[in-house]
C-alpha positions as CSV (number, residue, x, y, z in Angstrom):
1,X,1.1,42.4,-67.2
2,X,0.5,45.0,-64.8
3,X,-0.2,44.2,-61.3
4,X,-3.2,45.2,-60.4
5,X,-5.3,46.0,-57.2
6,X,-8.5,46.7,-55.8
7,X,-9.6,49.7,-53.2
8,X,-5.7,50.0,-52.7
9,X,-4.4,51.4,-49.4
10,X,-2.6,55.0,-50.2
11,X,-1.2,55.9,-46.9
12,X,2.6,55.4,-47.4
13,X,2.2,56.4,-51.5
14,X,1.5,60.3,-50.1
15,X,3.8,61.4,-47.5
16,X,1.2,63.8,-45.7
17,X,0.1,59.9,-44.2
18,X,-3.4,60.7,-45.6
19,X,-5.4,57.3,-45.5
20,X,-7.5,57.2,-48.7
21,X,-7.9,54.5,-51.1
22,X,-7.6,53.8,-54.9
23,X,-10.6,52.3,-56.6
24,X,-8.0,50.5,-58.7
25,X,-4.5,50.6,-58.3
26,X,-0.9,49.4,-60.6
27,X,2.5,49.2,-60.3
28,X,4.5,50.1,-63.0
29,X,7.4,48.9,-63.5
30,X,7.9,48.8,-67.2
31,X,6.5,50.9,-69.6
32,X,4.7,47.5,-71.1
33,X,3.0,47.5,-67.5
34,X,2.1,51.3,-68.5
35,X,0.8,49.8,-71.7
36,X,-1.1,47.4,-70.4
37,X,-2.5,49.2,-67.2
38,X,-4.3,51.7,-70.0
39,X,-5.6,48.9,-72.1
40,X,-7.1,46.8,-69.0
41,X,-10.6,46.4,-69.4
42,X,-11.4,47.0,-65.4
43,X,-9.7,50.5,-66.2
44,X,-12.1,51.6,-68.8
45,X,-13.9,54.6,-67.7
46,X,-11.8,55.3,-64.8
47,X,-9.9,58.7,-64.2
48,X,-6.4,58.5,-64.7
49,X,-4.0,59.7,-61.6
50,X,-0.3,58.9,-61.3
51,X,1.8,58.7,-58.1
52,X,6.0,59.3,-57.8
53,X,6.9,59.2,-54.2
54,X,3.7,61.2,-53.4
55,X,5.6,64.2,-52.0
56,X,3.8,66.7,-54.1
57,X,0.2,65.8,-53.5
58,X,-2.1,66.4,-51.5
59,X,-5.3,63.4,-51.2
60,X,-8.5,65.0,-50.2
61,X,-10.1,61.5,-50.4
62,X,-10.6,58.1,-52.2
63,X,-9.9,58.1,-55.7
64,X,-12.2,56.7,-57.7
65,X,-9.7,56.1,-60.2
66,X,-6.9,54.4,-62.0
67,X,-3.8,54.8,-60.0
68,X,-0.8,54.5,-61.4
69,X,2.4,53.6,-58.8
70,X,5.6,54.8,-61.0
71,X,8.4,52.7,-60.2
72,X,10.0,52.6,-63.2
73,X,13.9,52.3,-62.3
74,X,16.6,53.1,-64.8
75,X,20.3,55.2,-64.5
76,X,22.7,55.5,-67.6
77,X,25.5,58.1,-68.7
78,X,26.9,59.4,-71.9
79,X,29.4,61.2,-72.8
80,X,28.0,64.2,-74.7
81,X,31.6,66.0,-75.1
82,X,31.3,69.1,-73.0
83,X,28.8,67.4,-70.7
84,X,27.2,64.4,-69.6
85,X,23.6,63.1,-70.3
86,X,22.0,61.2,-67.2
87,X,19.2,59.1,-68.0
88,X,17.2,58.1,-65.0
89,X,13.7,55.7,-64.9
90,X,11.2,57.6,-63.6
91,X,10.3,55.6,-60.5
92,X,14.1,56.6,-59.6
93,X,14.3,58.3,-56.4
94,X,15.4,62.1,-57.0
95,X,18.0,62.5,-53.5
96,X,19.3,59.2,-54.8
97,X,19.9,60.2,-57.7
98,X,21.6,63.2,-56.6
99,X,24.4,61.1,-54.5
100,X,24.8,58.6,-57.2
101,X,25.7,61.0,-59.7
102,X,27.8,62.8,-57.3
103,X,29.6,59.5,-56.3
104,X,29.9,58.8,-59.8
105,X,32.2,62.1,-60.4
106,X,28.9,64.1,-62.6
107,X,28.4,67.0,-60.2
108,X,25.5,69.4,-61.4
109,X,22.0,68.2,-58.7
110,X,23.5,68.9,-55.4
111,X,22.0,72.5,-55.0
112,X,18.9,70.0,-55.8
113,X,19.6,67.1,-52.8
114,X,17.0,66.0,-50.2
115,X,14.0,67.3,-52.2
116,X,11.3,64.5,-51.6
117,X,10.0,62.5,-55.0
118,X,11.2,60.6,-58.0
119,X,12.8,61.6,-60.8
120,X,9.6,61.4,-63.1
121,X,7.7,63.6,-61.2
122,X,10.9,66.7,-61.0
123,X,9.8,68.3,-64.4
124,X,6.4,68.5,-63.5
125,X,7.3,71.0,-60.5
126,X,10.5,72.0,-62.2
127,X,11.9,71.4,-58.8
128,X,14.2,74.4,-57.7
129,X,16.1,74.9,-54.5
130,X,18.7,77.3,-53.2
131,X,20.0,79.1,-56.6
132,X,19.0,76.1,-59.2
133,X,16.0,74.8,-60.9
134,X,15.6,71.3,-62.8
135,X,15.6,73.3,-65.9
136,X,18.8,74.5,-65.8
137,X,20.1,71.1,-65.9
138,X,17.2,69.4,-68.2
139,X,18.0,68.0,-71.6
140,X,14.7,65.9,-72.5
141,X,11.8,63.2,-71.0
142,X,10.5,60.5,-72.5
143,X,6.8,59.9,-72.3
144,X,3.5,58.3,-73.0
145,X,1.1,60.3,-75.3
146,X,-2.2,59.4,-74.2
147,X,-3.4,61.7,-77.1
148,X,-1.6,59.7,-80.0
149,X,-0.8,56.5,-77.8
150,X,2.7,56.8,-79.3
151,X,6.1,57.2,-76.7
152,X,7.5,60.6,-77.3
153,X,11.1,62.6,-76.4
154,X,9.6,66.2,-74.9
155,X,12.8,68.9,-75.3
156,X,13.1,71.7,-72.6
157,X,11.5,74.3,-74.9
158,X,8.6,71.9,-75.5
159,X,8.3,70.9,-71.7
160,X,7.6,74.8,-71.3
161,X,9.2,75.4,-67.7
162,X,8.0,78.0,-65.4
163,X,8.4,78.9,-61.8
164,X,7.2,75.3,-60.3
165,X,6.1,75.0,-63.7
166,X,5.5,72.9,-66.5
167,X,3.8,71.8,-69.6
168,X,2.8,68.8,-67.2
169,X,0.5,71.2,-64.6
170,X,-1.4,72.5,-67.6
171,X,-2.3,71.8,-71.1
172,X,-0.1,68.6,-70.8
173,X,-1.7,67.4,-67.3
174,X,-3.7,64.8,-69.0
175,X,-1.9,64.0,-72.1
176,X,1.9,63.1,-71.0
177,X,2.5,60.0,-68.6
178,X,6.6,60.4,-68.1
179,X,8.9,57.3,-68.4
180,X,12.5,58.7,-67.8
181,X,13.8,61.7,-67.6
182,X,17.4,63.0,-68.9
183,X,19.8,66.0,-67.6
184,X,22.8,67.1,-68.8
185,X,25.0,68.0,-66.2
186,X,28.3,70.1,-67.5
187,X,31.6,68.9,-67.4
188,X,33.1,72.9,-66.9
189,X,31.3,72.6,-63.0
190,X,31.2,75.5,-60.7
191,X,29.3,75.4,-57.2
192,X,26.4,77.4,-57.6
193,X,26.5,80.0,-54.0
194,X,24.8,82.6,-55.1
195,X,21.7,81.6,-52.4
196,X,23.0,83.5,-49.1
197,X,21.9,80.5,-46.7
198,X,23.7,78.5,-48.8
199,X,27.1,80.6,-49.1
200,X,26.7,80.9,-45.2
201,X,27.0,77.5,-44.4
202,X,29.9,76.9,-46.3
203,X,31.9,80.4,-45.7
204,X,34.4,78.3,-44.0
205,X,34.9,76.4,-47.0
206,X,37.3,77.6,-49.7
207,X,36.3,75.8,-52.8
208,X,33.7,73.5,-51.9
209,X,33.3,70.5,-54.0
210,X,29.7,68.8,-55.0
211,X,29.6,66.9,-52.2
212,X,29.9,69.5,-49.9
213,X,27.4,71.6,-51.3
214,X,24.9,68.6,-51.3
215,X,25.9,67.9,-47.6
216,X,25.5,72.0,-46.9
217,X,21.8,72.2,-48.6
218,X,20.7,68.2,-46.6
219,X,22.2,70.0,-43.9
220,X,19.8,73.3,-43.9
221,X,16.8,71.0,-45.1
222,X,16.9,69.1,-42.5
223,X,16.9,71.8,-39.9
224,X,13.8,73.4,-41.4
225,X,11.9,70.6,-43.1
226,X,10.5,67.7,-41.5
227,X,11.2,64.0,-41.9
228,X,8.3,63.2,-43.6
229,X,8.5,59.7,-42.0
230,X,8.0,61.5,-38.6
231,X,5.6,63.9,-39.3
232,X,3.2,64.1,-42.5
233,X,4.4,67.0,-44.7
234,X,5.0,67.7,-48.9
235,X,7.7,70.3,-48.2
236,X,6.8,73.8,-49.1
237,X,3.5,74.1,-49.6
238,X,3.4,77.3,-50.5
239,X,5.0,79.1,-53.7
240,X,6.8,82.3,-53.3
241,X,4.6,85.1,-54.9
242,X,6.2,87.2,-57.7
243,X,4.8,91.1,-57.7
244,X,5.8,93.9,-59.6
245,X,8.8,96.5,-58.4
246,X,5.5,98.8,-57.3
247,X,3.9,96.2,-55.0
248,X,7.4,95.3,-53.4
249,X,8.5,98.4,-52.6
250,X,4.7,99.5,-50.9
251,X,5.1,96.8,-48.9
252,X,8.9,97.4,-48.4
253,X,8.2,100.9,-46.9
254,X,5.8,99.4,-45.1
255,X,7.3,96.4,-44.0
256,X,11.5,96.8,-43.7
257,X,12.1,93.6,-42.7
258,X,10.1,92.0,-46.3
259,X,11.8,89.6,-47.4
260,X,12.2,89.7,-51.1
261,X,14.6,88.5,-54.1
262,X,14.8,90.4,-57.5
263,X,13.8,89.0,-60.9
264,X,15.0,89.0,-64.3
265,X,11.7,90.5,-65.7
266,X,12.2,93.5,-63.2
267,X,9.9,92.0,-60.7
268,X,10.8,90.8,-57.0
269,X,9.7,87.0,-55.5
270,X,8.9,87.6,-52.1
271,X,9.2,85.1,-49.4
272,X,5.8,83.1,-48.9
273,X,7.6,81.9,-45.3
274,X,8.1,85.2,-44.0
275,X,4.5,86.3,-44.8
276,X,3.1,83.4,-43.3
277,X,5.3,83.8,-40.1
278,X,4.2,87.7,-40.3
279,X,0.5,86.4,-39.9
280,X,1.3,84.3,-36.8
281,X,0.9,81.3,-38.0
282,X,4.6,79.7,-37.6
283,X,3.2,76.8,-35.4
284,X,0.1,76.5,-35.3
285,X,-2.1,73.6,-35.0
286,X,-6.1,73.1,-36.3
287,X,-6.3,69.5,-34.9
288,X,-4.6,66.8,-36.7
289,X,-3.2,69.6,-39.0
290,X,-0.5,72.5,-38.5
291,X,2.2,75.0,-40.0
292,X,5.7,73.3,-38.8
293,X,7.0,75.3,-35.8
294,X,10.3,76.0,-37.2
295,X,9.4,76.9,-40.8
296,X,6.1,78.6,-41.9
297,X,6.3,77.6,-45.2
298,X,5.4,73.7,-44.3
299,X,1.9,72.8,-43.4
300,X,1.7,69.1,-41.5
301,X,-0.5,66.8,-40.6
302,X,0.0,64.4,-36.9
303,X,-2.1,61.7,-37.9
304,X,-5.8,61.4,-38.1
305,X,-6.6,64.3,-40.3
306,X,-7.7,64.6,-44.1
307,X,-6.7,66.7,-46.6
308,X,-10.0,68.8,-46.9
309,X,-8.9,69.7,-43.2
310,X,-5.6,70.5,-44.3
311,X,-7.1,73.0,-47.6
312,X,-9.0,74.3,-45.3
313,X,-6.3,75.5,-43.2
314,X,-4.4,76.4,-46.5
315,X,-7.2,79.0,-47.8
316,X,-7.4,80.6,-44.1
317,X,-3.8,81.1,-44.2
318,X,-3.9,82.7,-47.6
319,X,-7.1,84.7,-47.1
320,X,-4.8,86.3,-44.3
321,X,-1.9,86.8,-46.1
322,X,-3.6,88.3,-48.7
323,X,-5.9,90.3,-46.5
324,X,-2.9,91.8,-44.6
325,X,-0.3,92.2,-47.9
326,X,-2.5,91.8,-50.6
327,X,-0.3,89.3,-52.3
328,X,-2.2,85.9,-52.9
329,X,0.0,82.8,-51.9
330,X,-1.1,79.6,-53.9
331,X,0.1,75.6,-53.4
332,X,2.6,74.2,-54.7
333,X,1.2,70.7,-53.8
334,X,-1.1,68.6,-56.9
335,X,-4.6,69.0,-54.8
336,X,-6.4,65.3,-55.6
């Protein structure tokens, strides 16, 4: 039986600290809670919303809804001859999961450590940080189809990754509540340095091992990103924009210092941070709401605020972005 609750507190299930509340609330633990959250005749009617570690989110008030608190915990290995499969529950915490399979000799996440969040909600975004996505390392999910009320195992062609994208932020946003999540992580490991902060930090490193590289990336994290526990953030807010070689190259000649990264398709991802900071906005505070002074990427809140406040704040920064580049920036963050 799920456990249930009424007008439920959200403040430490988002970690922007906003204080909203659930109409109904349940933590699931199993997927017969899941089961028997859905079927719950006080959750008849209700819109459906489910919450990880609440690091992606951002809570523009109370939900008059049916929350559902994923804790589902879980952590196996296989061997799967030329790699090994990792299985994790997803309630599982992702950084967690990171150091255990580091510790337990299955290298493969640490480009991926310290990035706030469970392990169900990582396909969703297709988490990515410095020179890996979740993709690379995804082998399937497992997952409850609302549509057929059958579990399901979702492959990574059918999971349809994009840039902090997925199956799961569009057609499959309703339809798919994820259970556990399994990556394949390759037994033939190389470090993965091809992100120039990155290969920086460990130049005086000859052949660093995973745990050096996951110490490296907590290392740069936590000199740009706040501790959410100190100050409300979700991370990046903001997703790097992708333009055509044209665009780039305008605002290249324009701009020499724009900071930009070519892509396979011919295109360039510029650096949402560096326009941001180009705008003036690296530290600036509208209330109970901010950009982070040491990274412009990362809006805050101090306490007090609510996330209307915060959008608000979001759209001025990208009407001035966009009205100064003419590149639109757009969240990364699930707006609620």
């Amino acid at each position: 039986m799920a456990d249930f609750h009424e007008f439920y507190p959200l403040r430490r299930h988002n970690t922007f600290g906003f204080d909203v509340r659930a109409r109904l609330a349940a933590h699931i633990r199993t997927e017969a809670d899941l089961l028997a959250a859905l079927a719950d005749p006080r959750a008849q009617g209700l819109p459906l919303v489910v919450l990880g570690g609440g690091s992606n989110v951002v809570l523009t008030g109370d939900l008059d809804a049916l929350v559902l608190l994923m804790e589902i915990p879980g952590y196996a290995v296989v061997d799967d001859g030329d790699g090994w499969l990792v299985t994790a529950g997803a309630g599982e915490n992702w950084h967690g999961l990171v150091g255990r399979t580091i510790a337990d000799g299955l290298p493969g996440l640490e480009n991926l450590a310290l990035i706030p969040g469970t392990a169900g909600a990582a396909p969703i975004q297709n988490i990515g940080a410095y020179g890996v996505e979740l993709r690379e390392r995804f082998a399937s999910l497992r997952a409850h189809d609302r549509q057929t009320g059958a579990f399901v195992t979702l492959d990574r062609e059918q999971c349809a990754f994009g840039y902090r994208d997925s199956l799961f932020k569009r057609n499959g946003r309703d339809r798919y509540l994820i259970t556990a999540v399994t990556l394949r992580l390759p037994k033939a490991w190389a470090p993965v340095l091809n992100y120039g902060e990155l290969a920086r930090e460990l130049e005086s490193v000859a052949t660093p091992d995973a745990a050096q590289v996951r110490d490296a990336v907590v290392a740069i994290r936590s000199r740009k990103l706040p501790d959410p526990a100190q100050i409300g953030n979700a991370g990046s807010f903001f997703k790097n924009p992708v333009v055509d070689a044209a665009l780039r190259n305008a605002l290249l000649a324009a701009h020499p210092s724009l900071v930009s990264y070519p892509q396979p398709d011919g295109g360039y991802k510029l650096a949402a941070g560096w326009l941001i900071d180009q705008c003036g906005f690296k530290g600036f505070d509208d209330g109970p709401v901010g950009v982070y002074g040491k990274q412009a990427l990362v809006l805050v809140h101090h306490g007090g605020g609510t996330g209307a406040a915060l959008l608000k704040l979001a759209d001025r920064i990208a009407d001035t972005v966009q009205a100064r580049f003419g590149v639109r920036i757009e969240p990364e963050p699930v707006i609620l």
